[in-house]
C-alpha positions as CSV (number, residue, x, y, z in Angstrom):
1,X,-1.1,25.0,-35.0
2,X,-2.2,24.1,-31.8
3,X,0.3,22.9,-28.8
4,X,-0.4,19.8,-28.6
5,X,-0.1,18.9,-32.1
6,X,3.1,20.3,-32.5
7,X,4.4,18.2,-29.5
8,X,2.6,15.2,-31.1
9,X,5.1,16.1,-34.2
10,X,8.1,16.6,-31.5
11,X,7.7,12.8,-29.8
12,X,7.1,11.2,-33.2
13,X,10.0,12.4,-35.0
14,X,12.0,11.6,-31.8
15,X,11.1,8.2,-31.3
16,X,10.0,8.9,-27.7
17,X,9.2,5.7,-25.6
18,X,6.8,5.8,-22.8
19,X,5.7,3.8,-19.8
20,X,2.3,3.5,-17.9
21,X,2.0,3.3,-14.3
22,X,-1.3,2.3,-12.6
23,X,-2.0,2.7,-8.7
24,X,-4.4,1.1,-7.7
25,X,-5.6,2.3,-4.1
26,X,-8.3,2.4,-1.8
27,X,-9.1,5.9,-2.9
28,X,-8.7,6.3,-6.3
29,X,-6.7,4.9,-8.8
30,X,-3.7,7.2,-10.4
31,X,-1.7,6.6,-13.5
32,X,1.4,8.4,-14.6
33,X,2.7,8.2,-18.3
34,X,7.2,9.0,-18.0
35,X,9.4,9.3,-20.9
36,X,11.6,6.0,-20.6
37,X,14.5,7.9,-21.5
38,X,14.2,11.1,-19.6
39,X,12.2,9.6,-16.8
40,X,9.9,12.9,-16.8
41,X,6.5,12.6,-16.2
42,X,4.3,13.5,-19.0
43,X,1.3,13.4,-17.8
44,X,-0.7,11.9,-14.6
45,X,-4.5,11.5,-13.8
46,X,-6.5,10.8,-10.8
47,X,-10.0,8.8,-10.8
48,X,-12.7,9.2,-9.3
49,X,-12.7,12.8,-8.4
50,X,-14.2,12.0,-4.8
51,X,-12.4,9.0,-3.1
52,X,-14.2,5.7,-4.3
53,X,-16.7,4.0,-1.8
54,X,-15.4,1.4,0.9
55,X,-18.6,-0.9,1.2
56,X,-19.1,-1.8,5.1
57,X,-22.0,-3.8,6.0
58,X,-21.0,-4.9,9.4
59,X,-18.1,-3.1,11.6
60,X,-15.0,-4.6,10.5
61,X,-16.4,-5.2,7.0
62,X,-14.7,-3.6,4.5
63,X,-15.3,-4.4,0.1
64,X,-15.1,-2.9,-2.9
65,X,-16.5,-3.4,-6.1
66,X,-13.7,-4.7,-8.3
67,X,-15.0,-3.3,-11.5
68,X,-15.4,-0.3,-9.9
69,X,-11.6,-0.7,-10.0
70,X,-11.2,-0.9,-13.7
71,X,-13.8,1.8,-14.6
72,X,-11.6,4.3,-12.9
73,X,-8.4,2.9,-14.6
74,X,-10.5,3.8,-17.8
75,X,-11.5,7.0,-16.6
76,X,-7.9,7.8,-15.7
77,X,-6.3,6.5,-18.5
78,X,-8.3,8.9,-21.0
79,X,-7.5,11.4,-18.9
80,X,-4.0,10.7,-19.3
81,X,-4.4,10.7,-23.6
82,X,-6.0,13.9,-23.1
83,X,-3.4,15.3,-21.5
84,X,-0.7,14.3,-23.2
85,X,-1.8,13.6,-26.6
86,X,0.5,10.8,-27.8
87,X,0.3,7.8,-29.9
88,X,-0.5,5.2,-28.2
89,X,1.8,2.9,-30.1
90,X,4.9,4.6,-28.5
91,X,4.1,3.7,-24.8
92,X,6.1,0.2,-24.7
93,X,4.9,-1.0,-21.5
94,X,2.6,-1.0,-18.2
95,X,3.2,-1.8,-14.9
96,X,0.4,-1.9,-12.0
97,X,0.9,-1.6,-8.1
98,X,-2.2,-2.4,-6.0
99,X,-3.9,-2.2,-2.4
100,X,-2.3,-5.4,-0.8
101,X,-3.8,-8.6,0.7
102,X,-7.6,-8.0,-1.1
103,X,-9.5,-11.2,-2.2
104,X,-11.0,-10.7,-5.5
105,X,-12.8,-14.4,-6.5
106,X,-14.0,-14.8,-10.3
107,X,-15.6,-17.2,-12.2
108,X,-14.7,-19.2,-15.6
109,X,-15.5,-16.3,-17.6
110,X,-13.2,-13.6,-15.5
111,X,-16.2,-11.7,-13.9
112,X,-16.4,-10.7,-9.9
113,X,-19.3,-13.7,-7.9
114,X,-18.9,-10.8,-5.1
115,X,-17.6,-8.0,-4.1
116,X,-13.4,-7.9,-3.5
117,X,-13.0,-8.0,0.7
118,X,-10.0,-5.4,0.9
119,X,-6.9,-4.9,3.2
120,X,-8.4,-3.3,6.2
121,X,-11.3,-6.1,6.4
122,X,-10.9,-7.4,9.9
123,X,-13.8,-10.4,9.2
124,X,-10.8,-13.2,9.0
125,X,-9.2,-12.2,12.5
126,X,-10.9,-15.8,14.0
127,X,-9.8,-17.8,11.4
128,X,-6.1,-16.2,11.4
129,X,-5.8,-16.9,15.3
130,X,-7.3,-20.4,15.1
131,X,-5.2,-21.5,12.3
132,X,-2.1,-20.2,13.7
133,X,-3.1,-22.4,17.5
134,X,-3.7,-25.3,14.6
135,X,-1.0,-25.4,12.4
136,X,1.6,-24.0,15.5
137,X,2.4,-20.8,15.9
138,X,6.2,-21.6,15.9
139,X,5.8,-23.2,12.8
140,X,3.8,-20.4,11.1
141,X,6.6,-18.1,12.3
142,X,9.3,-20.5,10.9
143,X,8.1,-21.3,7.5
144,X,5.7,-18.8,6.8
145,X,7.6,-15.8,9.1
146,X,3.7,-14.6,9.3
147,X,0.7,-15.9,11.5
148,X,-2.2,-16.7,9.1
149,X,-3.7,-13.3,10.3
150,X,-6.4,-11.5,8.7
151,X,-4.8,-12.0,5.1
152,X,-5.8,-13.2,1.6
153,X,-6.2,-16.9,2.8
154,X,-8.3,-16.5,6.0
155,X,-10.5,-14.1,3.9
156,X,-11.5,-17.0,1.4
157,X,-11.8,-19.6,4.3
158,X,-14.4,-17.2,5.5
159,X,-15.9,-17.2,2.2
160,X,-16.2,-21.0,2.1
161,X,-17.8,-21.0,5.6
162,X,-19.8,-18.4,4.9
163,X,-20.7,-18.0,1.9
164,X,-20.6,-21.9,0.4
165,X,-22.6,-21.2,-2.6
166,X,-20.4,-18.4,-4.1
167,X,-17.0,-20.9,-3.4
168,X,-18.0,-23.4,-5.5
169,X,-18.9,-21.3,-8.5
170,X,-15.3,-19.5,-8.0
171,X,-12.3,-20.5,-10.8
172,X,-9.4,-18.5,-9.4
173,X,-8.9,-16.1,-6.4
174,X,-6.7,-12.8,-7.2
175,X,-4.9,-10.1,-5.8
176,X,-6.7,-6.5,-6.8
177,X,-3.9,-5.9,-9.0
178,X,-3.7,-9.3,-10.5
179,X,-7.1,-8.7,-11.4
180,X,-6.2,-5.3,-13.2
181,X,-3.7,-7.5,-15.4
182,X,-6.2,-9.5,-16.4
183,X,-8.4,-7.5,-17.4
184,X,-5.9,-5.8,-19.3
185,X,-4.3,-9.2,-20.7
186,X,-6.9,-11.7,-20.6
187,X,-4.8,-14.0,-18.6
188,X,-4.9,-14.8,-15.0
189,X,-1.4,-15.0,-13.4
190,X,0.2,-13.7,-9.7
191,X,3.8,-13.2,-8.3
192,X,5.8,-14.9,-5.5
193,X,5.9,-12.0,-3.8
194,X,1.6,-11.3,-4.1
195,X,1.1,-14.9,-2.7
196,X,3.7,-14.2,0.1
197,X,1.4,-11.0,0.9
198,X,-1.7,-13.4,1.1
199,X,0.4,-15.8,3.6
200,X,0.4,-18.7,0.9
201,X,4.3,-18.7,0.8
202,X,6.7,-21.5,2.5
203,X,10.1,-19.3,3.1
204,X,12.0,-22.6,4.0
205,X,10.9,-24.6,0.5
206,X,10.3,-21.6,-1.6
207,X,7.2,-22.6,-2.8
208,X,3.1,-22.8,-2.1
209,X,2.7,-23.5,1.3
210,X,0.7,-26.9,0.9
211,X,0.5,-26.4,5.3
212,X,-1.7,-23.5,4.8
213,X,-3.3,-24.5,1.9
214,X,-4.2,-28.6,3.8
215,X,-5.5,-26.6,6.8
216,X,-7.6,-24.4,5.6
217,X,-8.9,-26.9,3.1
218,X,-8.0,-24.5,0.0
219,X,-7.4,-26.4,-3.5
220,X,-4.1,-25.0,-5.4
221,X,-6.0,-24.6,-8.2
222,X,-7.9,-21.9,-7.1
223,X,-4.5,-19.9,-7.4
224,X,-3.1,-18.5,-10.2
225,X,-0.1,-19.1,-11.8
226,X,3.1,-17.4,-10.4
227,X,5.4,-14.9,-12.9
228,X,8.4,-13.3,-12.1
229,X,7.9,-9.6,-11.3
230,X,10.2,-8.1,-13.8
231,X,8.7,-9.9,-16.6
232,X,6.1,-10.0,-19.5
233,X,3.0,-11.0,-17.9
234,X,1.0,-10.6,-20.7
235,X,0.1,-7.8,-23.7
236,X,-3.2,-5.5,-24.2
237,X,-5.9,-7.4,-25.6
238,X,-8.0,-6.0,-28.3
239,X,-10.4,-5.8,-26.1
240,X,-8.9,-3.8,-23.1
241,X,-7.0,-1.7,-25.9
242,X,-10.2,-0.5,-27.6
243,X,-11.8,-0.1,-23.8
244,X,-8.7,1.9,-22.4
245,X,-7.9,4.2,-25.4
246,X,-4.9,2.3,-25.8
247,X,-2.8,0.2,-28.8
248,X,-3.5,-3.9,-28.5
249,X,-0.1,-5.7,-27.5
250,X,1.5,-3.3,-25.4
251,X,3.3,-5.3,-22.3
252,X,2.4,-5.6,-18.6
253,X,5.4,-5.8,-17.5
254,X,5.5,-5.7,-13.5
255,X,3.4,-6.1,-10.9
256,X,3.6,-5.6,-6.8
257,X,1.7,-5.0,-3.6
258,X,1.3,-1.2,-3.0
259,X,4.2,-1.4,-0.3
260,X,6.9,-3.2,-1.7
261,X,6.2,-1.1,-4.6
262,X,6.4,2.1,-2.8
263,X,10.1,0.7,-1.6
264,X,11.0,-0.2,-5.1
265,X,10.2,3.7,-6.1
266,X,12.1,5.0,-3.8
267,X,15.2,2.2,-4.8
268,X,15.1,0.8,-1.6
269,X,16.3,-2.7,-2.6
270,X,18.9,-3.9,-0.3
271,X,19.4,-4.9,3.1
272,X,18.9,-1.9,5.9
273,X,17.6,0.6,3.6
274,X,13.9,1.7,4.7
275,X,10.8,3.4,2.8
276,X,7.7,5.0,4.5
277,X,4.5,6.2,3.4
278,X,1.8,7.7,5.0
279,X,-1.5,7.2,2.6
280,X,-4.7,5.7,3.4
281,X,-2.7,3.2,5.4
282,X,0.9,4.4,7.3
283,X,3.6,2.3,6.7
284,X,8.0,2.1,7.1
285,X,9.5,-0.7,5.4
286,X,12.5,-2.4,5.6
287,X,14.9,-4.6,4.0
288,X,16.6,-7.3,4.8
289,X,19.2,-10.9,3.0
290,X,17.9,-13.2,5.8
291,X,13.9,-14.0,7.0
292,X,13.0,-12.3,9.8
293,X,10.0,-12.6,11.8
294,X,8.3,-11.1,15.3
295,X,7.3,-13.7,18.2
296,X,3.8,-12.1,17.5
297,X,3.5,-11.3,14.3
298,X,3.1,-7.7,14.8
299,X,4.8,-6.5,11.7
300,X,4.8,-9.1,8.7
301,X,7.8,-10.1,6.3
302,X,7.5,-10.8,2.2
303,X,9.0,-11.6,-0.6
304,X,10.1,-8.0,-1.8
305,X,10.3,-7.5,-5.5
306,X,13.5,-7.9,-5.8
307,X,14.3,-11.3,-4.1
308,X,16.3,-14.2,-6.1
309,X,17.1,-17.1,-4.9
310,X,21.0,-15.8,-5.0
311,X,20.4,-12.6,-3.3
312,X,17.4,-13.2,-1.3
313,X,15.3,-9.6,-0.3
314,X,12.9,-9.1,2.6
315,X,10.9,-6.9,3.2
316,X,9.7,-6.2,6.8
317,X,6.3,-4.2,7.1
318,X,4.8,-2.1,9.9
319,X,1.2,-1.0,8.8
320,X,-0.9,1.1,10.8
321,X,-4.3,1.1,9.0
322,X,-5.6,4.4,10.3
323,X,-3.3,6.7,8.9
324,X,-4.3,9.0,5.8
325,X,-8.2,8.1,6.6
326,X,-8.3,9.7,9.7
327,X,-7.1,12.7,8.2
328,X,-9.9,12.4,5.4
329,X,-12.4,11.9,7.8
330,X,-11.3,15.6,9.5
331,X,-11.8,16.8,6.2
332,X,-15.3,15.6,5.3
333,X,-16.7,15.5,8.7
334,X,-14.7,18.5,10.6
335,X,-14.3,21.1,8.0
336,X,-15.9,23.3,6.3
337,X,-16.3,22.6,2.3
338,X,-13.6,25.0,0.9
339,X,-10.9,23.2,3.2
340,X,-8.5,21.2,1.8
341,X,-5.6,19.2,3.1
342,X,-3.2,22.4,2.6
343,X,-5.4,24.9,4.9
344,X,-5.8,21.6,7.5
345,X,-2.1,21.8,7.8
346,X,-2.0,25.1,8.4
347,X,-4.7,25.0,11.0
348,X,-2.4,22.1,13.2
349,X,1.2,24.0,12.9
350,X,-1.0,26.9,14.7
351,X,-0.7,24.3,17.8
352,X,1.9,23.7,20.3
353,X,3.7,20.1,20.4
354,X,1.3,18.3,22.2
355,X,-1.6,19.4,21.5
356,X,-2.7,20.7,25.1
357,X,-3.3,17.6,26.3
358,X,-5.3,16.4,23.4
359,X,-4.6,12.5,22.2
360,X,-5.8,10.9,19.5
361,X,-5.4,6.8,19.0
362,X,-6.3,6.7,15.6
363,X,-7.2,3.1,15.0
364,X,-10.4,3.1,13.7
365,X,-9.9,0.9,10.2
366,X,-10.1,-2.3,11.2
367,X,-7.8,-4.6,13.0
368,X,-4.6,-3.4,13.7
369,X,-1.2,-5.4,13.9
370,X,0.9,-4.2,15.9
371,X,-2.1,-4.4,18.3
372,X,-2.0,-8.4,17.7
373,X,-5.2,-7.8,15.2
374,X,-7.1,-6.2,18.4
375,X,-10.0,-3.7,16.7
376,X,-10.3,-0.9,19.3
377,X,-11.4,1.6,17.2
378,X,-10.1,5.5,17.1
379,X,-10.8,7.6,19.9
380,X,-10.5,11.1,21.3
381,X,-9.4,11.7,24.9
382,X,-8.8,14.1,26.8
383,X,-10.8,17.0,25.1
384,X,-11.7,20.0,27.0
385,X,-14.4,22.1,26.0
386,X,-13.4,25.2,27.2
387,X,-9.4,24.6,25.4
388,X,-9.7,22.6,22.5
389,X,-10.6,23.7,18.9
390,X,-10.8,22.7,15.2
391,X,-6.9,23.1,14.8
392,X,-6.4,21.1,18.4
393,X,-8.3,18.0,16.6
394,X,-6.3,18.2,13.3
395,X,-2.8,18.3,15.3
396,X,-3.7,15.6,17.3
397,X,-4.7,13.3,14.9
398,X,-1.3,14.2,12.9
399,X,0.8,13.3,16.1
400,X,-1.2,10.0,16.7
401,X,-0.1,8.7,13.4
402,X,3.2,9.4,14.2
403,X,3.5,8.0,17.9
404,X,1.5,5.2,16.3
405,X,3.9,4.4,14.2
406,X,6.8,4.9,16.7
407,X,5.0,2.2,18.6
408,X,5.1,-0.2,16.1
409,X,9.0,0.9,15.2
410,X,9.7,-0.2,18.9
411,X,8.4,-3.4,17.6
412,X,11.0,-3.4,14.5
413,X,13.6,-2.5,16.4
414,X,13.1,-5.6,18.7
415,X,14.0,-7.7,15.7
416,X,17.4,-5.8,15.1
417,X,16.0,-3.1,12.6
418,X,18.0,0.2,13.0
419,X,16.0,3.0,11.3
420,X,18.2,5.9,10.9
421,X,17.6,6.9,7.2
422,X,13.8,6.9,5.8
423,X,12.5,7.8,2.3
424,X,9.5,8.7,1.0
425,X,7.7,10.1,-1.7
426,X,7.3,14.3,-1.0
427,X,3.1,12.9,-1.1
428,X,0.4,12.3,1.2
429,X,1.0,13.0,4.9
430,X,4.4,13.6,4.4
431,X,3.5,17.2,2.2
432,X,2.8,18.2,5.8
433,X,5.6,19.7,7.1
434,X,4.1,19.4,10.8
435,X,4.1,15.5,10.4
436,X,7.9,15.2,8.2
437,X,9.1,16.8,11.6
438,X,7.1,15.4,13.8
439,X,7.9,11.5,12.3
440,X,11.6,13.0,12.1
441,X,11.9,14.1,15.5
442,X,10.0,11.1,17.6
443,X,11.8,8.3,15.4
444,X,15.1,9.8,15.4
445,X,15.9,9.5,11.7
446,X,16.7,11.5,8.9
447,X,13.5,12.0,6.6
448,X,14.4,11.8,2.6
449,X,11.9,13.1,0.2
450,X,11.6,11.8,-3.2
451,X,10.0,13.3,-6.4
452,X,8.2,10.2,-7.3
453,X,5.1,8.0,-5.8
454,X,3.5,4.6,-6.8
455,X,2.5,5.0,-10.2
456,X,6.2,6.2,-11.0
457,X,7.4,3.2,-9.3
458,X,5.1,1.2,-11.5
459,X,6.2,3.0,-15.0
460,X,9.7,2.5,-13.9
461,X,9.0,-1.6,-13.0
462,X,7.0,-2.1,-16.0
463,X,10.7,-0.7,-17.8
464,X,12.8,-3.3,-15.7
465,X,10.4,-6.1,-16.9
466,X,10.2,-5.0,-20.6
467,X,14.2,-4.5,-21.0
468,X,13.7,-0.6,-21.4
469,X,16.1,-0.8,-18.6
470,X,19.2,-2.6,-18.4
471,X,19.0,-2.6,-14.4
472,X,17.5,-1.1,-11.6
473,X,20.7,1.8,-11.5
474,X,19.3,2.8,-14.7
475,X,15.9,2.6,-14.0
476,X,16.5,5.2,-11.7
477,X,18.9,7.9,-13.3
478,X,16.1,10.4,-12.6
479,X,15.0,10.2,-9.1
480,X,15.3,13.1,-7.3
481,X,16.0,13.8,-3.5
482,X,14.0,17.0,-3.1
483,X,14.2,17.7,0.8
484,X,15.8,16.0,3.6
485,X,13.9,16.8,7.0
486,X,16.6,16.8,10.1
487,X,15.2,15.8,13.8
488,X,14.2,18.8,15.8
489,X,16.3,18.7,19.0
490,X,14.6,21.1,20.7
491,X,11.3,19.6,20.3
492,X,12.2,16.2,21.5
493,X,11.3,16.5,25.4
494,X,7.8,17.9,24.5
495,X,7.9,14.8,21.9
496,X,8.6,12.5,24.4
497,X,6.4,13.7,27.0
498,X,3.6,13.6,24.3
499,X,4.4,10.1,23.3
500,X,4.1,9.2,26.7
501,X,0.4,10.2,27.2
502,X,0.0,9.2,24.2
503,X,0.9,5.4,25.3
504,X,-0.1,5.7,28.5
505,X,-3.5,6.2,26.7
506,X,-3.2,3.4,24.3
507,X,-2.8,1.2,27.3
508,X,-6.0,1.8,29.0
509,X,-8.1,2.0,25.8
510,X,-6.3,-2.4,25.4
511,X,-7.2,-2.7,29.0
512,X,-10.8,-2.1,28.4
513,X,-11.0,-3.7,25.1
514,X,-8.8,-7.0,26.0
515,X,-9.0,-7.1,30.2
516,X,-6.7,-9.9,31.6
């Protein structure tokens, strides 16, 4: 008998009970099947093989196709039923987390009039800066703790200016993962916490911001409906069942941006605890009872999954867009074609702190925030011909993420966030050991690595919002601290002299871009 057959045998006698977790990022989309009880993964998949296309037709412009989306949640889903060989009828529910602050537009019939206009589009800067001069930026702050910005609601105003023809054919605007539940449910719904990421949510009524909506001349009707996060947002159609290899009237359960979702995996759910991550995009995250905002809306505040009206959550977000992308474009553009991201690491710890001088800014994806939505673009200074190698360029880029995101901590901690403690899921950047030390060592703060990532997080939501889980303690009974990285005190004077030229660099590259 073979293996899988017998383990088949094993979960059906058992009465096993599983839940589906969808990522779905600007790479690829991943999905992790976990035994409810045991909280094991069973199986995960990854799809497409080679990171999925970001469409740019102008600098700036960044789309995707959204079906391209959903063809890769097949792809990955199959690959998950091959793996594991289970009955489909067992998994109980599915939850999704998504690339925040997309526009996805549909008509009557569901289907894409263009292609979605992602997170790292910078097209909607104007329209962000005017409305917040409009509407009053001290208002914005107050009620929306967010400028307009380059979010979900500035990138449809620039579709109605722009492209007048496709706005009136569209039925409902979506968030890329509210356009993965419907697909999967047939119905077309959003959470409080997904229209506070597209800066549509009034903190002070708790409710649709009717000021953003009057200004920018944006019917409510275009929105969808708003669930509750932990909830049943709808079941597996017949026809996304028979499409996805899956059983018709299994739950969707749960829903949330890619961030707060990546807090909710590692449990961060109350007031001063803090999650990182350091993907596509580099992010910390923290959590806060009361609304907090910055005089310039360098880092943004939502609604984090967890927020009631009792026991209000927050969650306070620094993003610094070039992150994981830099590193992949040293990987396709830099190396040779049997490199990977393990020999890339490597290569850097073969480099001094530092870097001999070598500093990289690496913001070249789009409009950056804590740079008040300036787009200066990654460079490379300092390089010397006759000093400077492969491994130079790979360490450098590792340490600019870092001291980029120790900028925008400064920033945080101007608005009374201490970070002392930080998880994160032992993925992505963070299976460097050069950047665990190197974030350690400049931020101060104990590091926390967790045997989990996204798609876990979304399994684990998708069992909160089904009632496989009684409460979030129990939801996670098997998360795992795995390594805890320590500050290196003896690094941290050739840290803070490389931070230095590091900023000292940053400030000349804004004084050419923005002269006063």
């Amino acid at each position: 008998m073979q293996p899988g057959i017998i383990v088949n045998f094993f979960w059906e006698i058992a009465g096993i009970m599983f839940l589906l977790g969808y990522d779905v990022g600007t790479s690829s989309i991943k999905a992790t099947l976990m035994d409810a009880e045991t909280q094991q993964v069973i199986a995960s998949a990854t799809a497409p093989a080679k990171e999925m296309e970001i469409i740019a037709h102008q600098v700036g412009w960044a789309e995707q196709h959204p079906q391209t989306w959903w063809e890769n949640v097949k792809a990955a889903t199959v690959q998950i039923q091959a793996e594991a060989r289970i009955d489909a009828g067992d998994i109980e529910a599915i939850g999704i987390t998504y690339q925040m602050h997309g526009l996805v537009t549909v008509d009557k019939n569901f289907e894409p009039l263009r292609p979605a206009i992602i997170w790292c589009d910078s097209r909607a800067v104007d329209i962000g800066d005017r409305a917040a001069k409009q509407i009053g930026r001290q208002k914005c702050l107050e009620w929306l703790l967010n400028y307009p910005g380059n979010f979900t609601a500035t990138k449809l105003k620039w579709v109605m200016e722009n492209e007048p023809d496709i706005y009136r054919r569209i039925y409902k605007i979506m968030l890329p993962g509210d356009y993965i539940a419907m697909m999967m449910t047939g119905r077309a719904v959003t959470t409080a916490s997904g229209l506070s990421e597209g800066i549509l949510w009034d903190f002070k009524d708790n409710c649709l911001s009717q000021t953003v909506l009057s200004y920018l001349g944006i019917s409510p009707e275009l929105l969808c409906e708003p669930v509750d996060t932990f909830s049943i947002h709808g079941r597996l159609t017949q026809k996304a069942a028979t499409q996805l290899g899956l059983k018709a009237g299994i739950k969707v359960a749960y829903r949330a941006g890619d961030q707060p979702n990546n807090a909710f995996s590692l449990n961060v759910l109350n007031p001063g605890e803090i999650a990182a991550t350091a993907g596509t995009s580099g992010v910390v995250y923290g959590i806060g009872a009361e609304p907090n905002y910055d005089d310039k809306s360098r880092v943004n505040t939502f609604i984090h999954v967890n927020h009631t009206a009792e026991k209000p959550r927050y969650g306070v977000l620094l993003c610094v867009a070039g992150t994981g992308i830099l590193n992949s474009w040293l990987k396709h553009n830099v190396m040779g074609a049997g490199d990977d991201y393990g020999r890339m690491n490597e290569l850097a710890d073969k480099v001094s702190v530092g870097s001999d001088n070598l500093v990289i800014l690496p913001y070249g994806n789009g409009a950056e925030r804590t740079l008040e939505n300036k787009n200066i673009g990654a460079s490379i200074n300092g390089l010397n011909f006759n000093t400077h190698g492969k491994a130079h360029l790979l360490r450098a880029a590792q340490e600019g993420i870092v001291f980029a995101l120790k900028y925008g901590l400064g920033i945080m901690h101007d608005m009374g966030i201490e970070v002392k403690t930080v998880r994160a899921g032992n993925a992505n950047m963070f299976l460097s050991s050069l950047f665990g030390k190197a974030f350690a060592t400049v931020t101060a703060a104990t590091v926390e690595l967790y045997n989990t990532d996204g798609s876990q997080g979304a399994a684990r939501g998708a069992g909160v919002g089904a009632g496989v889980y009684k409460d979030f303690s129990e939801a996670f009974s098997g998360l795992r601290k795995i390594k805890t990285i320590e500050p290196a005190p003896h690094l941290e004077g050739q840290y803070s002299e490389a931070y230095n030229r590091w900023g000292s660099v940053l400030a000349q590259r804004l004084a050419i871009v923005n002269p006063t």
